[in-house]
ZANU-386630 format. One line per 4 residues: number of its first residue (from 1); their letters; for each residue x, y, z of N, C-alpha, C, O. Coordinates in steps of 0.2 Angstrom, whole numbers, padded with zeros to 4 digits. Atoms other than C-alpha are relative to their C-alpha. Last residue first. Layout:
<sites>
NUM) A) X,Y,Z,X,Y,Z,X,Y,Z,X,Y,Z; ...
</sites>
This chain:
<sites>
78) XXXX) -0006,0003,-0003,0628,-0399,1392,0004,0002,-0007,0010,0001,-0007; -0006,-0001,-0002,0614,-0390,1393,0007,-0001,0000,0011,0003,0003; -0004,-0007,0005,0603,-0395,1380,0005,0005,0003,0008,0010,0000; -0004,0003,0006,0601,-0412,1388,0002,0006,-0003,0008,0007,-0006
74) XXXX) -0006,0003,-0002,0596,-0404,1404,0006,-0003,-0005,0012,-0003,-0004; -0003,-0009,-0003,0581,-0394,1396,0007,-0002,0002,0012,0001,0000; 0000,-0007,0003,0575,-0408,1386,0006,0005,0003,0012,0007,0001; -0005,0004,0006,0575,-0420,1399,0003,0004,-0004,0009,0006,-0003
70) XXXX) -0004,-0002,-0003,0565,-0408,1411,0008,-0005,-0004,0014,-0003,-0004; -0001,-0005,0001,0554,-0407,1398,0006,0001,0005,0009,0006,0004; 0000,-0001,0008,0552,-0426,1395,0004,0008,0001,0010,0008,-0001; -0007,0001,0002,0550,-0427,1414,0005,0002,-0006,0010,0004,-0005
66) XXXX) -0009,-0004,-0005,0540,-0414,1416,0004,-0004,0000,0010,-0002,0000; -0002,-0006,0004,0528,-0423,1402,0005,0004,0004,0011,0005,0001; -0001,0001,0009,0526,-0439,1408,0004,0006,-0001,0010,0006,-0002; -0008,0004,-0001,0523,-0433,1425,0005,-0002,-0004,0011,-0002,-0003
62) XXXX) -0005,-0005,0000,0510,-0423,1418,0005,-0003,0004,0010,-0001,0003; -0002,-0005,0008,0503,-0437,1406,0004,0004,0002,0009,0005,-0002; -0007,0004,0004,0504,-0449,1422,0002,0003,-0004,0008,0003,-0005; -0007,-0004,-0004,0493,-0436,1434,0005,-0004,-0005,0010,-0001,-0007
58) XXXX) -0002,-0007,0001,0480,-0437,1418,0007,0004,0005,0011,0008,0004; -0002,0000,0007,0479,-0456,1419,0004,0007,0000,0010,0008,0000; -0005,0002,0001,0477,-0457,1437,0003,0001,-0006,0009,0002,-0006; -0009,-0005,-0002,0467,-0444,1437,0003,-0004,0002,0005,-0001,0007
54) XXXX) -0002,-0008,0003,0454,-0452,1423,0008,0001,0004,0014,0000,0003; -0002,0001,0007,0454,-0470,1432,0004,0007,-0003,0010,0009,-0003; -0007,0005,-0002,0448,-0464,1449,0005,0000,-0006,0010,0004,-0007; -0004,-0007,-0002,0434,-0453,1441,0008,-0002,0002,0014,0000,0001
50) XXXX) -0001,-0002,0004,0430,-0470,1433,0002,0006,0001,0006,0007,-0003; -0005,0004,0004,0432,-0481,1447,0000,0007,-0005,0003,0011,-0003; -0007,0000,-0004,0422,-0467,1456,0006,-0002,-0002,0011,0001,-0002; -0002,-0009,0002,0408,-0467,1444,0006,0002,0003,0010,0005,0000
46) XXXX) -0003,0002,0007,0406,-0488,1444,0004,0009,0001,0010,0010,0000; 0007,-0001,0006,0402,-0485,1463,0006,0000,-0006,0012,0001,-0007; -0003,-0005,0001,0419,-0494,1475,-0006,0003,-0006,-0007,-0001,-0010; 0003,-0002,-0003,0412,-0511,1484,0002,0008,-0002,0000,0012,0002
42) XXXX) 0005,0000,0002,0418,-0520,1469,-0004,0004,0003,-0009,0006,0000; -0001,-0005,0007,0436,-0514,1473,-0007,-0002,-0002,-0008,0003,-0005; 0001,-0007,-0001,0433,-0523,1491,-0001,0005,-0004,-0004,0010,-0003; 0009,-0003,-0005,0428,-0538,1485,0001,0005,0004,-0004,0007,0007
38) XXXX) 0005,-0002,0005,0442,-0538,1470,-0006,0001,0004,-0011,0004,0002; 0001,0006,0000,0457,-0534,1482,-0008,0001,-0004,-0011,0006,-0004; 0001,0004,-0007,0461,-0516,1480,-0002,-0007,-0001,-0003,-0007,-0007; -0003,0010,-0003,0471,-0512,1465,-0002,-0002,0008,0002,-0005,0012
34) XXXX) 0001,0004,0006,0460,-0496,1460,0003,-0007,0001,0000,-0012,0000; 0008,0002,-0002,0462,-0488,1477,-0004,-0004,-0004,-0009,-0007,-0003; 0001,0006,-0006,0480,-0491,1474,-0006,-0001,0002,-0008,-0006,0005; -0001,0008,0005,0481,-0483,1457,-0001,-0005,0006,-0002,-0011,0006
30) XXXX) 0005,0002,0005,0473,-0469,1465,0000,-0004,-0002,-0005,-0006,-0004; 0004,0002,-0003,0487,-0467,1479,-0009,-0002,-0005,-0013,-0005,-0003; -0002,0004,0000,0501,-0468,1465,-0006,-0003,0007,-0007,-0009,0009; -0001,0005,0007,0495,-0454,1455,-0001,-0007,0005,-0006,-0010,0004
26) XXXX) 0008,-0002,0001,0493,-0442,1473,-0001,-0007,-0005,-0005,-0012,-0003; 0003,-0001,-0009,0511,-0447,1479,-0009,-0001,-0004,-0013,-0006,-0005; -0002,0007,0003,0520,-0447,1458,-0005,-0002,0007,-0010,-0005,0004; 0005,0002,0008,0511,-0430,1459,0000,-0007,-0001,-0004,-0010,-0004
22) XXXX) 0006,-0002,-0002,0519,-0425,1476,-0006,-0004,-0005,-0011,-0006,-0003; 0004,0002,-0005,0535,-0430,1470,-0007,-0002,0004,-0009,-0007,0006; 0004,0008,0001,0534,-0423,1455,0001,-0005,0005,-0003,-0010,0004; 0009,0003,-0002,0530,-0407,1459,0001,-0005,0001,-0002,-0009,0005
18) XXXX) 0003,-0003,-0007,0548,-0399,1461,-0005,-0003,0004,-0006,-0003,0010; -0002,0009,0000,0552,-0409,1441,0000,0003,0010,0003,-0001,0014; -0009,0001,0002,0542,-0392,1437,0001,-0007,0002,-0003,-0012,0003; -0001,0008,-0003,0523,-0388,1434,0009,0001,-0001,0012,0004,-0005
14) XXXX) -0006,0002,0002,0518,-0369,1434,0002,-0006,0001,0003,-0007,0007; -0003,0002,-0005,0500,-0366,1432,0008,-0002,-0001,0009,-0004,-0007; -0005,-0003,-0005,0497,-0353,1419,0003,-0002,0004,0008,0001,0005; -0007,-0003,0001,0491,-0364,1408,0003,0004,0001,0009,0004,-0001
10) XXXX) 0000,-0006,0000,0476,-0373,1420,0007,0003,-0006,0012,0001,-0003; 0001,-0002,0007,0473,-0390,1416,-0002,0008,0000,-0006,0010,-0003; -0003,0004,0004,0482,-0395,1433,0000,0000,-0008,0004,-0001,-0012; -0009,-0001,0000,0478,-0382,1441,0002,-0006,-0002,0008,-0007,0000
6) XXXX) 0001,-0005,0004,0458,-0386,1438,0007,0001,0001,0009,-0001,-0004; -0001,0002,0006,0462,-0402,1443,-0001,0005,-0004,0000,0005,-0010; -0008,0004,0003,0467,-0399,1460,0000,-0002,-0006,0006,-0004,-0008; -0005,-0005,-0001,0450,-0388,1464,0007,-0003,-0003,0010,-0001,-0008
2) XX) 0002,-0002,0002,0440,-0403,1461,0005,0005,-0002,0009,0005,-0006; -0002,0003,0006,0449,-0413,1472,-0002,0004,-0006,0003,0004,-0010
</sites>
């Protein structure tokens, strides 16, 4: 996991509308660790919910954004 957030706020990394599968995948297993039943989700350390928290948020920004940019880029083709 560590390693994956460094490419994430790397700006060399390349992101395209290619990731976003894989990103919506990662994002959407986070939110679900986050939506466990509440006596299992209390059984999660507060550090976790919160590291949890963060890359969800962070994959949502870059999913956000390649869309946005893939938007962009389509719309000015036409």
């Amino acid at each position: 996991m560590p390693l994956h957030n460094m490419c994430l706020n790397c700006p060399n990394a390349r992101r395209s509308a290619v990731h976003l599968p894989r990103l919506t995948i990662a994002r959407d297993q986070a939110l679900s660790a986050l939506d466990l039943p509440k006596k299992e989700s209390e059984a999660l350390p507060r550090l976790q919910v919160i590291a949890l928290t963060d890359y969800a948020t962070e994959l949502d920004e870059l999913i956000q954004s390649i869309i946005m940019n893939d938007t962009k880029e389509g719309g000015g083709s036409e």
